[in-house]
Gaussian input, Z-matrix of N, CA and C with variables (Angstrom, degrees):
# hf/3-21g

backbone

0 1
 N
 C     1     B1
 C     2     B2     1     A1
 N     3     B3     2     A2     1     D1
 C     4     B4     3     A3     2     D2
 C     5     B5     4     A4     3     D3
 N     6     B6     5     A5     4     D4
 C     7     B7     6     A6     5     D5
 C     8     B8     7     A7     6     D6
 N     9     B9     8     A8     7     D7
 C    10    B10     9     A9     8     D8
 C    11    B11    10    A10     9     D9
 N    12    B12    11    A11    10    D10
 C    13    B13    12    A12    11    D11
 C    14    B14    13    A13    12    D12
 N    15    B15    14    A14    13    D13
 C    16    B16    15    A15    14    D14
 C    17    B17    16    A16    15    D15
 N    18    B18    17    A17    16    D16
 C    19    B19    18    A18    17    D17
 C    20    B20    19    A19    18    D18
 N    21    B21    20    A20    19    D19
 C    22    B22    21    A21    20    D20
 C    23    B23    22    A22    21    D21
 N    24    B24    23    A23    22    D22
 C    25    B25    24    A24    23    D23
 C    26    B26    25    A25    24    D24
 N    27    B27    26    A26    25    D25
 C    28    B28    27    A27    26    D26
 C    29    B29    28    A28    27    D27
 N    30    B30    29    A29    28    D28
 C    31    B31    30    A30    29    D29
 C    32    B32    31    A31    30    D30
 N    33    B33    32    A32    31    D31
 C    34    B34    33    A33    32    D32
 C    35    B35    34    A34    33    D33
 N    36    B36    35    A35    34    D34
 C    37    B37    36    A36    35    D35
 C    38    B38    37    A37    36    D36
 N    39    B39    38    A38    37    D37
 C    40    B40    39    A39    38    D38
 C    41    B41    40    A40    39    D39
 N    42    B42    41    A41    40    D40
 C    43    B43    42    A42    41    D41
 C    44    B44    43    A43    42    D42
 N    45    B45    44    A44    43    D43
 C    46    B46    45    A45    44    D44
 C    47    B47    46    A46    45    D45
 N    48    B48    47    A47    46    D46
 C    49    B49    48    A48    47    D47
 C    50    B50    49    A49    48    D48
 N    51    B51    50    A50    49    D49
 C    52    B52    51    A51    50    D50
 C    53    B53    52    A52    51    D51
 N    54    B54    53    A53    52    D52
 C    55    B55    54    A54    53    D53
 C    56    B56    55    A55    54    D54
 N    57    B57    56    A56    55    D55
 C    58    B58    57    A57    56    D56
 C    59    B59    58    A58    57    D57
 N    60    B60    59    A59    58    D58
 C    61    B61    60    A60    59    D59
 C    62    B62    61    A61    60    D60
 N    63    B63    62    A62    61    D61
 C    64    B64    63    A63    62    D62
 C    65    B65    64    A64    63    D63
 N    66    B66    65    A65    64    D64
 C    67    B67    66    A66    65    D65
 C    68    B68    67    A67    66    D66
 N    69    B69    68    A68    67    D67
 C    70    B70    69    A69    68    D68
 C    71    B71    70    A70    69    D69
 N    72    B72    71    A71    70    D70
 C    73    B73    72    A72    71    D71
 C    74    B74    73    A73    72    D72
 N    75    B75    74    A74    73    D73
 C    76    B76    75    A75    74    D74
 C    77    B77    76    A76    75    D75
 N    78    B78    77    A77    76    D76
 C    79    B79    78    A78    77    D77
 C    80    B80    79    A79    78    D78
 N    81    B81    80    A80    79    D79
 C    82    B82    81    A81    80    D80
 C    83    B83    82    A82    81    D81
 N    84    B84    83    A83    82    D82
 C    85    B85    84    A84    83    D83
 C    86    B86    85    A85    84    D84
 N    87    B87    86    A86    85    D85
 C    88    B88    87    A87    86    D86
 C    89    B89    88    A88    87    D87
 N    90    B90    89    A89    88    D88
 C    91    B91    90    A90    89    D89
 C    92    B92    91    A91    90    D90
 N    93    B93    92    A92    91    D91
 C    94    B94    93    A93    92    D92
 C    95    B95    94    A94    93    D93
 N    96    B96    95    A95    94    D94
 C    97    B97    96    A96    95    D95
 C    98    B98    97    A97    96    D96
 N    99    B99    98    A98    97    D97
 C   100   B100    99    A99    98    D98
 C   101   B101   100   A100    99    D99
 N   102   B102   101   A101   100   D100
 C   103   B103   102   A102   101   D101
 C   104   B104   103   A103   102   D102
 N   105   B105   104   A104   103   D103
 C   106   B106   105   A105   104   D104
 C   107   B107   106   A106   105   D105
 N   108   B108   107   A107   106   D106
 C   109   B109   108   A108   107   D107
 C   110   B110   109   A109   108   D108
 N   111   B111   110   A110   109   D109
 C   112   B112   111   A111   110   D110
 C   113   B113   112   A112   111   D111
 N   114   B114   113   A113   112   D112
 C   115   B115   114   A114   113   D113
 C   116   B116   115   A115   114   D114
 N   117   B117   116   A116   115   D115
 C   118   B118   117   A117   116   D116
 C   119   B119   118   A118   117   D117
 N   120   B120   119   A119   118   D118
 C   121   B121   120   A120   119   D119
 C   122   B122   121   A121   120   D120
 N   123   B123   122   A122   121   D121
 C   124   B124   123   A123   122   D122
 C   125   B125   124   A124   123   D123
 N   126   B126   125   A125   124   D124
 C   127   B127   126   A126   125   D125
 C   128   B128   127   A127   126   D126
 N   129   B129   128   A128   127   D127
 C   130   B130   129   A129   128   D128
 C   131   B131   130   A130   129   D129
 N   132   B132   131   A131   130   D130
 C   133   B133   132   A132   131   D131
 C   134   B134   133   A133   132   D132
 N   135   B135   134   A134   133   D133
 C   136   B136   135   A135   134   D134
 C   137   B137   136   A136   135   D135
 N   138   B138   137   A137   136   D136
 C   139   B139   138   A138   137   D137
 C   140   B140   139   A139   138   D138
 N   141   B141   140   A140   139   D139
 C   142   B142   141   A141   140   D140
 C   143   B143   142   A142   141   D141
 N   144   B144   143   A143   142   D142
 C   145   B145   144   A144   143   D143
 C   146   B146   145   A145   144   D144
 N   147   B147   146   A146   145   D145
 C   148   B148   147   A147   146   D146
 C   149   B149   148   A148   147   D147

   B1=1.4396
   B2=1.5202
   B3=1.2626
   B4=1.4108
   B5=1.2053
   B6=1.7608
   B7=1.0444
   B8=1.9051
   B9=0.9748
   B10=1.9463
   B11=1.5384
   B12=1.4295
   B13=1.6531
   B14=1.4530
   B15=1.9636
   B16=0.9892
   B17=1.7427
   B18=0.8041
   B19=1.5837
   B20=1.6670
   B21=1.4788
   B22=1.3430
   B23=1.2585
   B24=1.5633
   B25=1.7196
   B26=1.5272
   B27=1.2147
   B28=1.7734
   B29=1.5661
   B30=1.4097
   B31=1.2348
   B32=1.6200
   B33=1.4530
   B34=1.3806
   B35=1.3605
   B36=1.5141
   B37=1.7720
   B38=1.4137
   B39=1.3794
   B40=1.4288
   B41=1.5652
   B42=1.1828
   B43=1.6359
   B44=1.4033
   B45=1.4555
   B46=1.0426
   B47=1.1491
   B48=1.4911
   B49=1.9642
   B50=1.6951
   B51=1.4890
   B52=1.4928
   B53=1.6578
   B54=1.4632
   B55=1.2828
   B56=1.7665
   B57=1.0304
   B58=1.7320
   B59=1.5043
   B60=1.1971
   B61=1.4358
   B62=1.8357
   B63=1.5129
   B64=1.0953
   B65=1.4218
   B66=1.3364
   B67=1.4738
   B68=1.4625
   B69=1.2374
   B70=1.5612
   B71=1.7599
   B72=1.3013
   B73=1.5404
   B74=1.8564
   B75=1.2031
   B76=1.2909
   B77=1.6681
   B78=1.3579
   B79=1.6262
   B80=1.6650
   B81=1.6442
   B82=1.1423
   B83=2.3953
   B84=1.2731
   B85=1.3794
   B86=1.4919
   B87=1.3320
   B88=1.5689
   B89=1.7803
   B90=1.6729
   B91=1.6913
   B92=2.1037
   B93=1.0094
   B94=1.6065
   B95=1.4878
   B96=0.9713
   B97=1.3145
   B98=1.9081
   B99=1.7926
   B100=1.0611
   B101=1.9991
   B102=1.2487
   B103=1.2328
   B104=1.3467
   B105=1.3637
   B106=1.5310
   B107=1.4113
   B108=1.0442
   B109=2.0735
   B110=1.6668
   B111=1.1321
   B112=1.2879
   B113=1.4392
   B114=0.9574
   B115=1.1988
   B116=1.4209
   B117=1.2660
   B118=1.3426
   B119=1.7303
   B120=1.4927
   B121=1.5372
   B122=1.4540
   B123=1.6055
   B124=1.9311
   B125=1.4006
   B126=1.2495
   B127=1.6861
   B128=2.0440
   B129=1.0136
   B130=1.3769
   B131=1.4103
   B132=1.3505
   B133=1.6554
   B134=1.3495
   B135=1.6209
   B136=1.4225
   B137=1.3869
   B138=1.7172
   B139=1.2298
   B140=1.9335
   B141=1.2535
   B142=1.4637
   B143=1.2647
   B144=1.7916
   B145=1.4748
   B146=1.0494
   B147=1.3919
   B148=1.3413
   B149=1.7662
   A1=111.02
   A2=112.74
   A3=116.40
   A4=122.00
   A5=121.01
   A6=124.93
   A7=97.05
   A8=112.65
   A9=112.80
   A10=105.53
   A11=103.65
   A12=84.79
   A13=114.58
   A14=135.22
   A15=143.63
   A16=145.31
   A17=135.28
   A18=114.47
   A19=99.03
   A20=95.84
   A21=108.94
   A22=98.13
   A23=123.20
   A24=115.18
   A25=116.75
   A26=93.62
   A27=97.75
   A28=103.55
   A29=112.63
   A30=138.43
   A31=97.59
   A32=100.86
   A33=128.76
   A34=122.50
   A35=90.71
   A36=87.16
   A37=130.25
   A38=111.34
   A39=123.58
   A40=100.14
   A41=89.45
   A42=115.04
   A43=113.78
   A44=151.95
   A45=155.80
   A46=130.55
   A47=101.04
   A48=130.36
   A49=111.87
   A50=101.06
   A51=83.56
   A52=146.18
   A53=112.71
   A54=123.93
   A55=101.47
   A56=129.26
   A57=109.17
   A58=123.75
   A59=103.97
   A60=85.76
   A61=81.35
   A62=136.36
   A63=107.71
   A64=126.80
   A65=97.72
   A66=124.18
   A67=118.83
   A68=108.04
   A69=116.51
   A70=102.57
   A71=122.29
   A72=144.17
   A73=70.23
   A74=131.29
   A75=125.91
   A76=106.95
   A77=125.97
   A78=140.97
   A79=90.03
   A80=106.15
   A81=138.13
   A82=84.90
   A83=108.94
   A84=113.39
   A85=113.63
   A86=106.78
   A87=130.05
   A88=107.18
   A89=85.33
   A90=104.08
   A91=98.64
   A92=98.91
   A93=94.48
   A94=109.23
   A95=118.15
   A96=104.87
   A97=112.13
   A98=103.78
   A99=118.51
   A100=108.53
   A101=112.99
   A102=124.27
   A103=102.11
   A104=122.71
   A105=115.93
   A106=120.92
   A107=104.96
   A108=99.63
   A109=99.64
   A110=143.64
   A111=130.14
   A112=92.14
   A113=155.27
   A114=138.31
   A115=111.92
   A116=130.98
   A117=138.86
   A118=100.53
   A119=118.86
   A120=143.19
   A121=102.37
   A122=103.17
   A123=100.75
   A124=97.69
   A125=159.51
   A126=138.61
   A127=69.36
   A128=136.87
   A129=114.41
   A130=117.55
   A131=120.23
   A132=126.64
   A133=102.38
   A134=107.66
   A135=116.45
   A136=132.23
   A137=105.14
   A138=120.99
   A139=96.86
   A140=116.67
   A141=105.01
   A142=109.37
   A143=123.47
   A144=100.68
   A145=107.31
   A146=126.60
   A147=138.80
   A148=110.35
   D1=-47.96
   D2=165.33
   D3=-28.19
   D4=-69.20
   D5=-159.14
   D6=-73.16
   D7=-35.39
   D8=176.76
   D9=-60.02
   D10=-17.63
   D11=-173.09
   D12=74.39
   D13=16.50
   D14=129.75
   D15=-13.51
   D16=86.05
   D17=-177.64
   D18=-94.15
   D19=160.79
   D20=-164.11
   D21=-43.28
   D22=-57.62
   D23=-165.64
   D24=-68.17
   D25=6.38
   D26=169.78
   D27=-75.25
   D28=-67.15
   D29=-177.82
   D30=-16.14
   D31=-77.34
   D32=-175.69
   D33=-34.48
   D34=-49.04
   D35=168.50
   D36=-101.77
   D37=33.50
   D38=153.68
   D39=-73.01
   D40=155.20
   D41=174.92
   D42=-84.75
   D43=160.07
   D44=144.18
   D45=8.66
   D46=-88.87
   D47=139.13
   D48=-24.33
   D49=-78.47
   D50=171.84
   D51=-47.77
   D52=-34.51
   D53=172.04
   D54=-79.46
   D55=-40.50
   D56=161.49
   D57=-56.54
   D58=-18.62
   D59=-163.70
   D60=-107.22
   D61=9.44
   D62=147.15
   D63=-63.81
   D64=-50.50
   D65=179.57
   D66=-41.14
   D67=-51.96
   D68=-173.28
   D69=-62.53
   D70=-45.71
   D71=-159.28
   D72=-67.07
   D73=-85.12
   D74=-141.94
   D75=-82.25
   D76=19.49
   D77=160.59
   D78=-77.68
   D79=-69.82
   D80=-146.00
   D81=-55.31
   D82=-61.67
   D83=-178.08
   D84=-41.74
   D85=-59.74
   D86=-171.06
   D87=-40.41
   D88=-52.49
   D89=-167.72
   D90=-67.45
   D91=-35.35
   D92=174.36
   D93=-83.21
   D94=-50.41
   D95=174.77
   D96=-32.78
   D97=-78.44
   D98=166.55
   D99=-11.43
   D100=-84.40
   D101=177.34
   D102=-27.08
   D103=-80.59
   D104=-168.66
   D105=-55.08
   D106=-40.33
   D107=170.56
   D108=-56.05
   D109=-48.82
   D110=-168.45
   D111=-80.26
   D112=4.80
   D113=156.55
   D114=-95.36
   D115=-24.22
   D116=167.52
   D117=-54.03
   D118=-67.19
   D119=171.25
   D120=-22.09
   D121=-66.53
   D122=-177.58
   D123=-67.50
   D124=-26.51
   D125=-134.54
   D126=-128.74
   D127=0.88
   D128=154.93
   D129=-108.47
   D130=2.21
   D131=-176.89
   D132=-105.41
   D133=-26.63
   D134=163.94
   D135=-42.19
   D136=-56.13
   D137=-159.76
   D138=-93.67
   D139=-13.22
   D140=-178.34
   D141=-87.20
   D142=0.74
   D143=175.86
   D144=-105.96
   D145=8.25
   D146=177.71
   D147=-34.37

């Protein structure tokens, strides 16, 4: 909510639908994020056995 610039009674008056499909969007981020740090992890475990 922070980063949207949300206040709680914003939140609130999303609909159902709407608050899932915030939710899902920021699973959906997390999980990429996630992904790229472990790919950062191998291309730095990579380069130290060089």
């Amino acid at each position: 909510m922070n980063e949207y610039h949300w206040t709680p009674q914003t939140w609130l008056n999303f609909s159902n639908r709407e608050r899932a499909l915030v939710i899902a969007g920021i699973d959906m981020r997390r999980a990429e994020e996630k992904k790229q740090e472990k790919e950062a992890e191998r291309k730095a475990k990579s380069k130290a056995h060089r």
